[in-house]
C-alpha positions in Angstrom: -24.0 19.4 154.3 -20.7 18.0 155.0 -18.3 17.9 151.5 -17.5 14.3 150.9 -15.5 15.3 147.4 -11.8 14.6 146.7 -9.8 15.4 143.7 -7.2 12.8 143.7 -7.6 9.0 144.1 -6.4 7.3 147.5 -3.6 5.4 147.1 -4.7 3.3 150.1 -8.6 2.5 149.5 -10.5 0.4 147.6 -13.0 1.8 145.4 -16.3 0.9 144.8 -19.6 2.4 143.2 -22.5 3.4 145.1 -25.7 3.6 143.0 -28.8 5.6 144.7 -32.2 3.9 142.9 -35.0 6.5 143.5 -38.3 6.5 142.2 -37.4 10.1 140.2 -33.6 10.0 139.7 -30.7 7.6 139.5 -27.4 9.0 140.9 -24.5 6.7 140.8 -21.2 7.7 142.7 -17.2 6.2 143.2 -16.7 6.2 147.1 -13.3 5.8 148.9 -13.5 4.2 152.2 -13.7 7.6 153.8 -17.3 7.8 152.4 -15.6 10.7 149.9 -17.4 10.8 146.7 -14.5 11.2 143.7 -17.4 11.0 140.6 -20.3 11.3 139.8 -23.4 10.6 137.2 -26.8 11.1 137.5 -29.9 9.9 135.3 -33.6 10.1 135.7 -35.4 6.5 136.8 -37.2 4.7 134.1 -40.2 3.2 134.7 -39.5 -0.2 132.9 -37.7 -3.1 134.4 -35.4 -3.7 130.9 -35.1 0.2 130.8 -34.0 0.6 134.0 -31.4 -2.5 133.6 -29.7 -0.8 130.7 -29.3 2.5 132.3 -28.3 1.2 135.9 -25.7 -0.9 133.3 -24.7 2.6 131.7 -23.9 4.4 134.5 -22.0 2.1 136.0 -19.7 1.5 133.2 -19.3 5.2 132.7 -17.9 5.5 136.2 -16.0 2.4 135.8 -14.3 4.0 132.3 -12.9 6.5 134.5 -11.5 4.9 138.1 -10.9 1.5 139.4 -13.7 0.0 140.9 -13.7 -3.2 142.9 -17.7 -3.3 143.0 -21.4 -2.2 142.9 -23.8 -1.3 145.4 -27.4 -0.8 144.7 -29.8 1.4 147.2 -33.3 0.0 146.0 -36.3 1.4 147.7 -38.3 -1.5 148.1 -38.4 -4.6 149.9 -35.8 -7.2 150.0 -35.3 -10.9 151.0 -33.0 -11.3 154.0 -30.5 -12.3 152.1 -31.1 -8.7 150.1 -30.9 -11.6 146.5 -34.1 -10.7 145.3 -36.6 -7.8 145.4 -39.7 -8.6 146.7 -41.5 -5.2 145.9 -40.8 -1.7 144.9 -43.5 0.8 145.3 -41.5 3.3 143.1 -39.9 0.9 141.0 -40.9 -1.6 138.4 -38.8 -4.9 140.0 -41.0 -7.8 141.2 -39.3 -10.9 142.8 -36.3 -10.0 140.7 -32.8 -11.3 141.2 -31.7 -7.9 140.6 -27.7 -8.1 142.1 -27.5 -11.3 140.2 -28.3 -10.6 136.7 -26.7 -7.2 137.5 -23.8 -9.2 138.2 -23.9 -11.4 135.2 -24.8 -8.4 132.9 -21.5 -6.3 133.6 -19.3 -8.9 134.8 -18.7 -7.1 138.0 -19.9 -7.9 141.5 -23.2 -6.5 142.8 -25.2 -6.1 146.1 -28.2 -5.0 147.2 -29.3 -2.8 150.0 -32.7 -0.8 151.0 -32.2 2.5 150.4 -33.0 3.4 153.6 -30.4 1.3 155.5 -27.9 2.3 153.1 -28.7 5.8 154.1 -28.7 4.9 157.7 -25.3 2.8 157.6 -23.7 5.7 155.6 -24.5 8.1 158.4 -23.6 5.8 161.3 -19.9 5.3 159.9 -19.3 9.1 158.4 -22.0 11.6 159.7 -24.4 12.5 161.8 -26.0 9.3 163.2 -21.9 8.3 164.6 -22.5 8.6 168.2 -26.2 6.8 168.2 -26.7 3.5 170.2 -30.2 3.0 169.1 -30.7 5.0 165.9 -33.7 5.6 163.4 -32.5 7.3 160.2 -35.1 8.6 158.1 -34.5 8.8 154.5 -37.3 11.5 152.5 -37.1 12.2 149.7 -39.7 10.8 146.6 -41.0 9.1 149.6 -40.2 8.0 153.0 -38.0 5.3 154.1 -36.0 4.1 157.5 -33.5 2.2 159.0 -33.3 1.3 162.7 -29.7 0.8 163.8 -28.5 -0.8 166.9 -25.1 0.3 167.8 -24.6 0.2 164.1 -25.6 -3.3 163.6 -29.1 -2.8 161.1 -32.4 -4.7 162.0 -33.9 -6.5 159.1 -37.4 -8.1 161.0 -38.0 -11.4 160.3 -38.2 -11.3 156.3 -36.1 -8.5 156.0 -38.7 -5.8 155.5 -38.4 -4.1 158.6 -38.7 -1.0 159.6 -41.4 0.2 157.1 -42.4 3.0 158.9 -43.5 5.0 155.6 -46.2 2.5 154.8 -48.2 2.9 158.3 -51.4 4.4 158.1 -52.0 8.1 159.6 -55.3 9.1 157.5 -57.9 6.3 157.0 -59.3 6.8 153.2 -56.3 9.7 152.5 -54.0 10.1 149.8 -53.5 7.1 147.4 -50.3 5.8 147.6 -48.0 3.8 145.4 -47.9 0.7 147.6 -51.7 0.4 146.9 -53.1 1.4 150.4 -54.7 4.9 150.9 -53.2 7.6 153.5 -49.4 6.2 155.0 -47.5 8.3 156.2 -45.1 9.1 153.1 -47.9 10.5 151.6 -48.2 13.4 153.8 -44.7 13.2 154.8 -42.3 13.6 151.5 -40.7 15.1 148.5 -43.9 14.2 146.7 -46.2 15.0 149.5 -45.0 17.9 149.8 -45.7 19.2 146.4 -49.3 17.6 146.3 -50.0 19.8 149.6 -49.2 22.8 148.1 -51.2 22.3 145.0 -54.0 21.5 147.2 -53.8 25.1 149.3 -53.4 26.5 145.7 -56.7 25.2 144.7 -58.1 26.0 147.9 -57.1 29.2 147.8 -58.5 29.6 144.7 -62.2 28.3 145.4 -62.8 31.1 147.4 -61.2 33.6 145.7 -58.8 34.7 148.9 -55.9 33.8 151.0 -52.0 33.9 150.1 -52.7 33.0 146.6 -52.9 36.6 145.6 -49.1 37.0 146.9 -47.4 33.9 146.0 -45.1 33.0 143.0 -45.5 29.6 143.3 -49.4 29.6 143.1 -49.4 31.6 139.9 -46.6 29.2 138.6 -49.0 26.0 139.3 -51.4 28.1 137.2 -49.6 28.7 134.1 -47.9 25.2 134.5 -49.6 22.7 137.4 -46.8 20.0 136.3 -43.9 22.4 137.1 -43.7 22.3 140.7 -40.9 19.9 142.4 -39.9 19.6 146.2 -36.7 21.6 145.0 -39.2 24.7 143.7 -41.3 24.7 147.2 -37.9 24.2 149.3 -36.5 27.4 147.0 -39.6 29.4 147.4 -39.9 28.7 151.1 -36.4 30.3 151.6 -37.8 33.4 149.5 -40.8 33.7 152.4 -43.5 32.5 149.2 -46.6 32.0 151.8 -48.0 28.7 149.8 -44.9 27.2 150.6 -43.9 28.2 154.2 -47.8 27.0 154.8 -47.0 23.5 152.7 -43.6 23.6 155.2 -45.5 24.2 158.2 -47.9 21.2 157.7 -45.2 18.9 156.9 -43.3 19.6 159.8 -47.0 18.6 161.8 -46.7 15.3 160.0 -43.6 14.5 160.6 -43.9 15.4 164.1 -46.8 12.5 164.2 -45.1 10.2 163.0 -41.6 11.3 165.0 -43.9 10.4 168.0 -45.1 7.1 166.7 -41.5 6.5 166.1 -40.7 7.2 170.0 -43.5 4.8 171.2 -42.2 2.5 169.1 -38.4 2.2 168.8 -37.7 4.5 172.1 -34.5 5.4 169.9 -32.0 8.3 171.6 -31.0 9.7 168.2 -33.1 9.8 164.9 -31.7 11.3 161.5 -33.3 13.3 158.8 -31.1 12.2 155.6 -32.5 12.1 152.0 -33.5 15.2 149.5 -36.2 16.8 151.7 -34.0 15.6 154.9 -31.4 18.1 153.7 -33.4 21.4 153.7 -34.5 20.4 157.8 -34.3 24.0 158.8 -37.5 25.0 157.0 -39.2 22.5 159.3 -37.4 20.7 162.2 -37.9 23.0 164.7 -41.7 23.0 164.3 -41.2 18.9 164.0 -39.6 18.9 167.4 -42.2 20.8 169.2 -45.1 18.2 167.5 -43.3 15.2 168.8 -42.2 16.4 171.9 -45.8 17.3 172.6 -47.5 14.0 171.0 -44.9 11.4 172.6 -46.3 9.0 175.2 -45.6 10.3 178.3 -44.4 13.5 177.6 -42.5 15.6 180.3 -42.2 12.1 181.9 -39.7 10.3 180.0 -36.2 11.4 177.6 -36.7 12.3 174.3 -34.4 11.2 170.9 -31.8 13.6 169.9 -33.2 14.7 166.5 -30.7 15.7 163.8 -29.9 17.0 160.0 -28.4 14.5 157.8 -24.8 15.3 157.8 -24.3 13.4 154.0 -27.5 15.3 152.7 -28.7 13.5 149.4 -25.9 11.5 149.1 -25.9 9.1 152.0 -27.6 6.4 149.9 -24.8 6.7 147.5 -22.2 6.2 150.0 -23.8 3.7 152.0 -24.6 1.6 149.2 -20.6 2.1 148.3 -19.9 1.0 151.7 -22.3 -2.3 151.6 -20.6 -3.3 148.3 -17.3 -2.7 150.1 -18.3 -4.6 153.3 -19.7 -7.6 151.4 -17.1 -7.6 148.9 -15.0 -8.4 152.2 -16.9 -11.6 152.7 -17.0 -13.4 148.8 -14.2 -15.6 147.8 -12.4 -14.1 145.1 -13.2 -17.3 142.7 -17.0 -16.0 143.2 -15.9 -13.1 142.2 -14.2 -14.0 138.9 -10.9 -13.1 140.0 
């Protein structure tokens, strides 16, 4: 992960705050207009709209205390209008056809904008990491669950109502895992921070049933056994690295599913560069290498036509963070300053 901190303040850049909504943790950052990250909060989501009102308020004035901000951005992961005024839906999050940048706006006296999180993830990697060099780019953001944003020479494709591409949502097992969004089996639910936790407690309990298998060797199983609620995508990613077996097996069939769906992404965008960014996107080299050799192998056409250049996030988990900064700084561009009380 590329460092994007700074100790002094630019004397040439305007600031402004990128805040990072996800359905665990808030993490709110100032960014320069280098993408450099100069502070920092973090909070964990609530799960009520007035709740999560006062705390986005909170950590936005604690950042604002410190340096000179000229705006907000907000990653939401949900869907937006086209206009990106309201929030249609959040899977993760408790808005519903809320005018969130508005009466964010009105609350703290300070402009606000809204973004997906997954665009804001793809723009931040398009202008400062590793998507720079992509003329048409997906950018996958996983973490608590799975979002994208398809970039044509840097220019972001909304659809039609602004909800494209919801790539997370399409349906890989019929009757699967419930998901958030109401529908059973998508793809996030196989193929994320969460997922990746509920797979390993089901080759725990597996394993257990019959009494055999890698259960009898791994830290993590007899950790879901004392305490089934504390496992977290950080404890498999850390237990992978230490060779735990439950979780290089919970690795290995991630990277199977996101090789699926790499494919589908192939047949339908035909992209020449795709990026892993968000929390899970960070620790790739537990699984992209297996990942590669599923899609390469499940592509249409396979040996026959180019593939996508797949690579790591080069922002890690904060590319939400600094591309909401930079969509706060790149519509703060086009408001009068009388609309924005100045």
């Amino acid at each position: 992960m590329t460092d994007r901190s700074a100790l002094d303040d630019p004397t040439d850049s305007a600031l402004t705050i990128g805040v990072d909504i996800g359905g665990t943790s808030i993490r709110a950052a100032v960014v320069d207009e280098q993408g450099r990250i100069l502070d920092q909060v973090r909070a964990q989501t609530p799960t009520t709209v007035r709740s999560l009102e006062r705390c986005l308020d909170r950590v936005v004035f604690e950042l604002a205390s410190r340096r000179p901000v000229a705006g907000v951005g907000l990653a939401v992961a949900g869907f937006l209008t086209p206009d990106r005024q309201i929030v249609q839906f959040a899977p993760h999050l408790p808005w519903r056809d809320a005018a969130v940048a508005a009466e964010m706006t009105e609350r703290i006296g300070m402009a606000v904008f809204c973004e997906h999180d997954a665009n804001a993830a793809a723009l931040a990697e398009y202008r400062f990491g590793a998507a720079a060099r992509g003329h048409n780019t997906v950018v996958l953001a996983i973490g608590t669950g799975l979002g994208a944003g398809f970039l044509q020479d840097g220019s972001l494709y909304r659809g039609s109502f602004g909800v494209a591409p919801e790539v997370g949502h399409l349906l890989v097992v019929p009757n699967g895992r419930p998901c958030s969004c109401g529908k059973f089996g998508c793809w996030e639910r196989y193929c994320s921070g969460t997922a990746l936790v509920d797979t390993v407690v089901e080759l725990v309990v597996d394993g257990a049933m019959d009494g055999s298998g890698p259960n009898r060797v791994s830290q993590l199983a007899r950790d879901i056994a004392d305490d089934p609620g504390s496992v977290t995508g950080r404890r498999v990613a850390a237990a992978a690295n230490d060779g735990d077996p439950i979780a290089l097996a919970a690795y290995a069939d991630f990277a199977r599913w996101l090789g699926l769906g790499l494919a589908m992404i192939g047949d339908i965008f035909d992209p020449d560069l795709i990026v892993l960014a968000g929390g899970v996107g960070a620790a790739s080299g537990l699984y992209l290498d297996e990942a590669r050799e599923h899609y390469a192998a499940l592509v249409t056409g396979t040996g026959y036509r180019r593939l996508a250049r797949i690579r790591a996030t080069q922002l890690g988990e904060s590319a939400g963070i600094i591309g909401a900064a930079e969509t706060a700084r790149m519509d703060l561009r086009q408001v009068p300053t009388a609309q924005l009380g100045g």
